[in-house]
DRENNU-635709 format. One record per atom (N, C-alpha, C): residue in one letter; atom name; x, y, z. Coordinates in nm, 3 decimals. Example, Ala and Ser with C-alpha at 12.3 -4.5 7.8 and 13.67 -1.06 7.14 Angstrom:
<atoms>
- A/N/1.319/-0.569/0.780
- A/CA/1.230/-0.450/0.780
- A/C/1.320/-0.330/0.780
- S/N/1.285/-0.225/0.708
- S/CA/1.367/-0.106/0.714
- S/C/1.290/0.003/0.787
</atoms>
This chain:
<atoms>
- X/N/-14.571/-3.260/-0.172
- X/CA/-14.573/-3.127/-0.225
- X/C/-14.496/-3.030/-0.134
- X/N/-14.495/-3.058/-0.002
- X/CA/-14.439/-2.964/0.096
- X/C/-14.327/-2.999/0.052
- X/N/-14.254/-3.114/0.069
- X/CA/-14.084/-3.113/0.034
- X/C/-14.008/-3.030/-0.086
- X/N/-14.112/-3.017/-0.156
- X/CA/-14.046/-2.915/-0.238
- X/C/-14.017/-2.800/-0.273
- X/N/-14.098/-2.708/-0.160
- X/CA/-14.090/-2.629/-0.142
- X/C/-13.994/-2.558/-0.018
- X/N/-13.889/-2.641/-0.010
- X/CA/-13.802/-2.686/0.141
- X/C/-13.672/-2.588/0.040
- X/N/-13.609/-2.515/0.105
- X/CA/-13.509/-2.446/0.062
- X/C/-13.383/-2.566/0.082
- X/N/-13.316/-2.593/-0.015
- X/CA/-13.192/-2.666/-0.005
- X/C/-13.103/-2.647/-0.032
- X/N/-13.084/-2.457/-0.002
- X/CA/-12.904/-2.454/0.001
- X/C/-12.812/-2.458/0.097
- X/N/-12.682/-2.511/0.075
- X/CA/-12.598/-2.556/0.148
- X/C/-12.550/-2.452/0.220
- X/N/-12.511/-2.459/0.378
- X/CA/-12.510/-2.357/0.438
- X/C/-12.357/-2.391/0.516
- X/N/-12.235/-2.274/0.524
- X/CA/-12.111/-2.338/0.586
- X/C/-12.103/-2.444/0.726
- X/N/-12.032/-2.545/0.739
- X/CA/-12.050/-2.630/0.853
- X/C/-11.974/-2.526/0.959
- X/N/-11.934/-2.571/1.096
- X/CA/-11.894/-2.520/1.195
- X/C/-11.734/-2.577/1.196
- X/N/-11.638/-2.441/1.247
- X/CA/-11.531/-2.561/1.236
- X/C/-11.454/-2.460/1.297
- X/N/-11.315/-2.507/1.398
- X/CA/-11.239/-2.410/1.487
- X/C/-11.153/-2.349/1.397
- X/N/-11.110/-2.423/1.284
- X/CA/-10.997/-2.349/1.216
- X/C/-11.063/-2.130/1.200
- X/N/-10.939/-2.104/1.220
- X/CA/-10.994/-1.947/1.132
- X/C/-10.970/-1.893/1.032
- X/N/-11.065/-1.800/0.967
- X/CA/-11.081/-1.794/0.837
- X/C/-11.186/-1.869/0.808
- X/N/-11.286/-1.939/0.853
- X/CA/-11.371/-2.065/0.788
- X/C/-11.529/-1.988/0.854
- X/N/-11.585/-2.018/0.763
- X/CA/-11.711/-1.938/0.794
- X/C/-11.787/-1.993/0.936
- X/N/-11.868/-1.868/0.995
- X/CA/-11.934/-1.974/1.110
- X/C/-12.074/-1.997/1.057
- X/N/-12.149/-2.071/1.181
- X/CA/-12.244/-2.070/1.099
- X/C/-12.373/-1.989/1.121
- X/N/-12.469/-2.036/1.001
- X/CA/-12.595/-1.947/0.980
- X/C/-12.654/-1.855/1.171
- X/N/-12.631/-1.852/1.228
- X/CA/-12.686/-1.834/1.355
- X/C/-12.660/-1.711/1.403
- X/N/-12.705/-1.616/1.487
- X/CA/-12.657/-1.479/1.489
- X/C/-12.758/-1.523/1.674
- X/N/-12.707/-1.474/1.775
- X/CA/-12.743/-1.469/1.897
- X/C/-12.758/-1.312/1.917
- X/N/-12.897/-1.254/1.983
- X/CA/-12.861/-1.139/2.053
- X/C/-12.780/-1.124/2.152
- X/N/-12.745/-1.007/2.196
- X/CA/-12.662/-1.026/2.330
- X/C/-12.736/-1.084/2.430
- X/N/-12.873/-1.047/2.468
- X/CA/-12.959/-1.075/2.572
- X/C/-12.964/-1.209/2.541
- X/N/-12.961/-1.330/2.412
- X/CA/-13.002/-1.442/2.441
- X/C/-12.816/-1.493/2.458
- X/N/-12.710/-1.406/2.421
- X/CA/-12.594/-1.504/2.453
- X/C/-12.583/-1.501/2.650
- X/N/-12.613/-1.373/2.667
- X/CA/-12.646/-1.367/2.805
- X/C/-12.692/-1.467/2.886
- X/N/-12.840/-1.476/2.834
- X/CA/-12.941/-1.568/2.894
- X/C/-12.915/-1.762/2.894
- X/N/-12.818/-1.808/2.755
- X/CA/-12.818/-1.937/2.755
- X/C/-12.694/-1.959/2.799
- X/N/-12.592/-1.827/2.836
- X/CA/-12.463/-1.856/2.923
- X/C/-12.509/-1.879/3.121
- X/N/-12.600/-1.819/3.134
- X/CA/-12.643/-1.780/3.269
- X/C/-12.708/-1.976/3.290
- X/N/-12.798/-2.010/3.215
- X/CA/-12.803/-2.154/3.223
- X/C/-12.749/-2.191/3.145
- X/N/-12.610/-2.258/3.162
- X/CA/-12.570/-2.377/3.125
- X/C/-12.498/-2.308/3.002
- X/N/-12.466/-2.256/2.931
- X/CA/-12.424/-2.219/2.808
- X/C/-12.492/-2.333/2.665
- X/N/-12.565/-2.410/2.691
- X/CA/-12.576/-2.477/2.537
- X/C/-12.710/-2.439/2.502
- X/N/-12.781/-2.422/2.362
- X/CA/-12.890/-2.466/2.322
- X/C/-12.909/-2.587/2.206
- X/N/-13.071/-2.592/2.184
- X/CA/-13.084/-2.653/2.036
- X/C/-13.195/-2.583/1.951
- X/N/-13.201/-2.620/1.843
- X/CA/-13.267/-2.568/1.756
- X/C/-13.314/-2.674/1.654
- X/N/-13.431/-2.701/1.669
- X/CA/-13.519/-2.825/1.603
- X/C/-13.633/-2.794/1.570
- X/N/-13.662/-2.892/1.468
- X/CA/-13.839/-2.877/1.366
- X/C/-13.898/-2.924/1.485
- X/N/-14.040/-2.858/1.523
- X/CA/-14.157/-2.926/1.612
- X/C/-14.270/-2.877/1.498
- X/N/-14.351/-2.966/1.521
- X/CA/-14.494/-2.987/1.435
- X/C/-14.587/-2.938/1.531
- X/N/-14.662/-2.826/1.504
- X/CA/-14.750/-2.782/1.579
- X/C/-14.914/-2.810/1.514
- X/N/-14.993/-2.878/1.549
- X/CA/-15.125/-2.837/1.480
- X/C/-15.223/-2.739/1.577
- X/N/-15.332/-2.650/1.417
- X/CA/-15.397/-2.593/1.450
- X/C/-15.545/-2.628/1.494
- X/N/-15.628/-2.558/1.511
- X/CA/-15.736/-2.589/1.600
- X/C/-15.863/-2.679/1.416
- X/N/-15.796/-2.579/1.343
- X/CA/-15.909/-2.638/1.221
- X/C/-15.881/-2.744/1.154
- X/N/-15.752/-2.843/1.232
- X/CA/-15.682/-2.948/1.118
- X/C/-15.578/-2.932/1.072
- X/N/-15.538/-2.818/1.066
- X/CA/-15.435/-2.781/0.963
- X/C/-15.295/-2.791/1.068
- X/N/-15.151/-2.826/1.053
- X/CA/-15.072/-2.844/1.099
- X/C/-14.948/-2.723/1.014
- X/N/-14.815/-2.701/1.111
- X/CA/-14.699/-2.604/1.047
- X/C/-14.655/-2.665/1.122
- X/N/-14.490/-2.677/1.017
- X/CA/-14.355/-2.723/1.137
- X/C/-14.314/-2.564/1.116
- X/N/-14.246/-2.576/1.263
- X/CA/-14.178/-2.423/1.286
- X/C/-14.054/-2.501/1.373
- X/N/-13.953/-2.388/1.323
- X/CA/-13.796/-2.399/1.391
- X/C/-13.844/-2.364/1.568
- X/N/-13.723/-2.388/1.628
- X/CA/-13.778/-2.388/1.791
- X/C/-13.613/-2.377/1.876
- X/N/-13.594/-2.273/1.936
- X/CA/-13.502/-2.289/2.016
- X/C/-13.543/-2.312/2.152
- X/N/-13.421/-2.434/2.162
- X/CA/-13.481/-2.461/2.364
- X/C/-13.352/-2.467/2.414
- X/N/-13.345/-2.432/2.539
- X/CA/-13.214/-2.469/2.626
- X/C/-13.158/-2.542/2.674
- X/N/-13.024/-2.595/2.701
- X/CA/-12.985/-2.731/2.700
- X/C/-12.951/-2.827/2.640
- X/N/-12.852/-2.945/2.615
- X/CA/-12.844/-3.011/2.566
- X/C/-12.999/-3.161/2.516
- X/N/-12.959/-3.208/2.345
- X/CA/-13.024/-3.279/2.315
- X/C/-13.039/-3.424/2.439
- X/N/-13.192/-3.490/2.525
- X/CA/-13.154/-3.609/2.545
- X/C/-12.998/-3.715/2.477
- X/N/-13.031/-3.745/2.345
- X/CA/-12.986/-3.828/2.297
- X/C/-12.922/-3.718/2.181
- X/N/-12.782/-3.801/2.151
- X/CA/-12.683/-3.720/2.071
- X/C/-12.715/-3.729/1.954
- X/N/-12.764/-3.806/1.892
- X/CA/-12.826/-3.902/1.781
- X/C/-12.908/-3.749/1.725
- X/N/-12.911/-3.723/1.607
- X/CA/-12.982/-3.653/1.507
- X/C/-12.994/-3.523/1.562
- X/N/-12.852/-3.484/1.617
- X/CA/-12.780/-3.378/1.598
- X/C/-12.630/-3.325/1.578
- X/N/-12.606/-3.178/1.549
- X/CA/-12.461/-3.172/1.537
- X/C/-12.473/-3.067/1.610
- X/N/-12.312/-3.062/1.655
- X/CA/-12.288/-2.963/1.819
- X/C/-12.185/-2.872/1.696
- X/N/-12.231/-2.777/1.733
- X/CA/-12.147/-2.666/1.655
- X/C/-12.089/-2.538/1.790
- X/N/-12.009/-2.548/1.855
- X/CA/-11.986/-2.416/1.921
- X/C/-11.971/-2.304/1.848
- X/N/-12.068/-2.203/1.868
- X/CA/-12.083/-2.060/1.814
- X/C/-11.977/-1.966/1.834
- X/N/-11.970/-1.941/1.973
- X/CA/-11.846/-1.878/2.051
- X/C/-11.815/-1.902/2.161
- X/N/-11.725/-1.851/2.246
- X/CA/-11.701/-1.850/2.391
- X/C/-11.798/-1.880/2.483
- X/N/-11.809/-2.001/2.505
- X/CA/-11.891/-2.027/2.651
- X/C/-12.016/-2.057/2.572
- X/N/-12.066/-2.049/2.452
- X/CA/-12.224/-2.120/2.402
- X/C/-12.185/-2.194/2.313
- X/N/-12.247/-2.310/2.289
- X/CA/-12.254/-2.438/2.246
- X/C/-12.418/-2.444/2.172
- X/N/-12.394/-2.467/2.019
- X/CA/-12.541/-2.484/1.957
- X/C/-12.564/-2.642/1.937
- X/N/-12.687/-2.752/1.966
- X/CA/-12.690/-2.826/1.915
- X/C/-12.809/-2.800/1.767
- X/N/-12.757/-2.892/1.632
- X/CA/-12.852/-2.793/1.577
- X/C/-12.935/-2.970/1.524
- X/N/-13.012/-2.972/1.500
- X/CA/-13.105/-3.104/1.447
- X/C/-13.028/-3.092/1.294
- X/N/-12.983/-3.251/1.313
- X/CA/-12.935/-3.274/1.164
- X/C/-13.023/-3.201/1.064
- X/N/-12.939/-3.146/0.941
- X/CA/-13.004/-3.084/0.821
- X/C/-13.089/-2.961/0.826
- X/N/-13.138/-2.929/0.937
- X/CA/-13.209/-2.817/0.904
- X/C/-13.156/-2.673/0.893
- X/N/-13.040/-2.670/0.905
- X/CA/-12.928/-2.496/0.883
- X/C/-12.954/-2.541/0.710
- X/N/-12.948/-2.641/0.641
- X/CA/-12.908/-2.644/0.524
- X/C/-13.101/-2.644/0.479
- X/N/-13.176/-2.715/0.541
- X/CA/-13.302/-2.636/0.498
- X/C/-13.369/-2.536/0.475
- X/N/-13.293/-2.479/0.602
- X/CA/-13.342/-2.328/0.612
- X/C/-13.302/-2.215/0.514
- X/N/-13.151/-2.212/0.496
- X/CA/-13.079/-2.171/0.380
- X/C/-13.072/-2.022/0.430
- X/N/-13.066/-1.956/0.532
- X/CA/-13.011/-1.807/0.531
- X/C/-13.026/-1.836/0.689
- X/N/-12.952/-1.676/0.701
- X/CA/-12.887/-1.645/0.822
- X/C/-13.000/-1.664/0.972
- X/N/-13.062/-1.676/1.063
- X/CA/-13.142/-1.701/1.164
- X/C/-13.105/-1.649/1.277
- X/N/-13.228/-1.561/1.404
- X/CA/-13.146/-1.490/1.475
- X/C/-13.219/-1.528/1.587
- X/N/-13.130/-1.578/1.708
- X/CA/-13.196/-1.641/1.842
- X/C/-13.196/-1.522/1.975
- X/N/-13.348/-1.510/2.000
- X/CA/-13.342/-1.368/2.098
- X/C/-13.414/-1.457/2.199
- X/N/-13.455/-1.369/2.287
- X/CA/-13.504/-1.349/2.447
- X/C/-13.637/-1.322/2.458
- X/N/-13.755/-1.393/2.461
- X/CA/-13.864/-1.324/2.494
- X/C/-13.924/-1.349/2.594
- X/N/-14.002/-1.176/2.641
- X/CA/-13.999/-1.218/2.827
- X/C/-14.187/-1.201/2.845
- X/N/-14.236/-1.220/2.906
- X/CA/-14.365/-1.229/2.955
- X/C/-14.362/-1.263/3.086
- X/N/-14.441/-1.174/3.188
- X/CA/-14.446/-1.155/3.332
- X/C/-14.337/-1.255/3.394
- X/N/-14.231/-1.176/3.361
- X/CA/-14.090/-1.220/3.449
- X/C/-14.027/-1.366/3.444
- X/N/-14.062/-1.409/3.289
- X/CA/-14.044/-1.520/3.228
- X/C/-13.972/-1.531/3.115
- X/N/-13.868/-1.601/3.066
- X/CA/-13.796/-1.566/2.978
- X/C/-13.786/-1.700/2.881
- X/N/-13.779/-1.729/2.743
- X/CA/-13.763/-1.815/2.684
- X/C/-13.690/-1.786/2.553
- X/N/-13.653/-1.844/2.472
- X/CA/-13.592/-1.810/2.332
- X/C/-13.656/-1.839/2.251
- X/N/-13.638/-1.751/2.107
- X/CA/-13.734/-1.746/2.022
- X/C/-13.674/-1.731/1.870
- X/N/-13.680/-1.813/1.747
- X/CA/-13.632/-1.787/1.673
- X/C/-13.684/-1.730/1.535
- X/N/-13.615/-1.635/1.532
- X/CA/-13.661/-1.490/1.361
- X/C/-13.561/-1.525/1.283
- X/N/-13.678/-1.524/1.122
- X/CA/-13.611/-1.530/1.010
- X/C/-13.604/-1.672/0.973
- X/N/-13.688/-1.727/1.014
- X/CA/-13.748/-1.826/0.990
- X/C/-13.918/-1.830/0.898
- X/N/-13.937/-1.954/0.758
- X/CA/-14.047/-1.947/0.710
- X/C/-14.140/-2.047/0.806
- X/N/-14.232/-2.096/0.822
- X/CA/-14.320/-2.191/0.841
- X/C/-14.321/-2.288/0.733
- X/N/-14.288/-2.396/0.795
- X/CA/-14.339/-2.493/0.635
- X/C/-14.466/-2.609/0.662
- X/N/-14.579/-2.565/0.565
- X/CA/-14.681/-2.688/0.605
- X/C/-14.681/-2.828/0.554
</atoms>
């Protein structure tokens, strides 16, 4: 029942030519900042979180750094100096635009991704 409720429109691939759309991804400045300062790459992948009553949500997840293994992803460079890896299929699950920011807690910084649904 969840799969069908999975958005499946096709979303432009990544590609150097110009003129060619980029893709779904929009970086704040503070997070192009922050994933240039380490390393310039991220990824962006489904993790399955469960809740305390049973109940489980996959939620999108940006982390920093390249994937372990290359395998069941695609490397899309965004712009100058950042590098996205994105988990096969899910830009085309998601189906609209997604925006990767900076969130800080007592002098701690991680990335966080908006415009994203939850799917159970």
């Amino acid at each position: 029942m969840a799969a069908a409720r999975r958005n499946r429109f096709p979303m432009p691939s990544a590609s150097s030519e110009p003129g060619t759309p980029s893709p779904p991804v929009q970086l704040t400045a503070e997070a192009r900042e922050y994933i240039r300062e380490k390393g310039g790459s991220f990824m962006l992948r489904s993790t399955l979180r469960h809740g305390c009553c049973g109940g489980r949500v996959e939620l999108v997840k940006a982390e920093l750094g390249r994937p372990r293994s290359g395998t069941g992803f695609r490397k899309l460079p965004l712009e100058e100096e950042v590098v996205l890896f994105v988990e096969k299929g899910l830009l085309a699950e998601l189906g609209q635009v997604v925006e990767v920011g900076v969130d800080r807690l007592l002098g701690l910084r991680s990335l966080y991704v908006s415009g994203t649904t939850s799917r159970m």
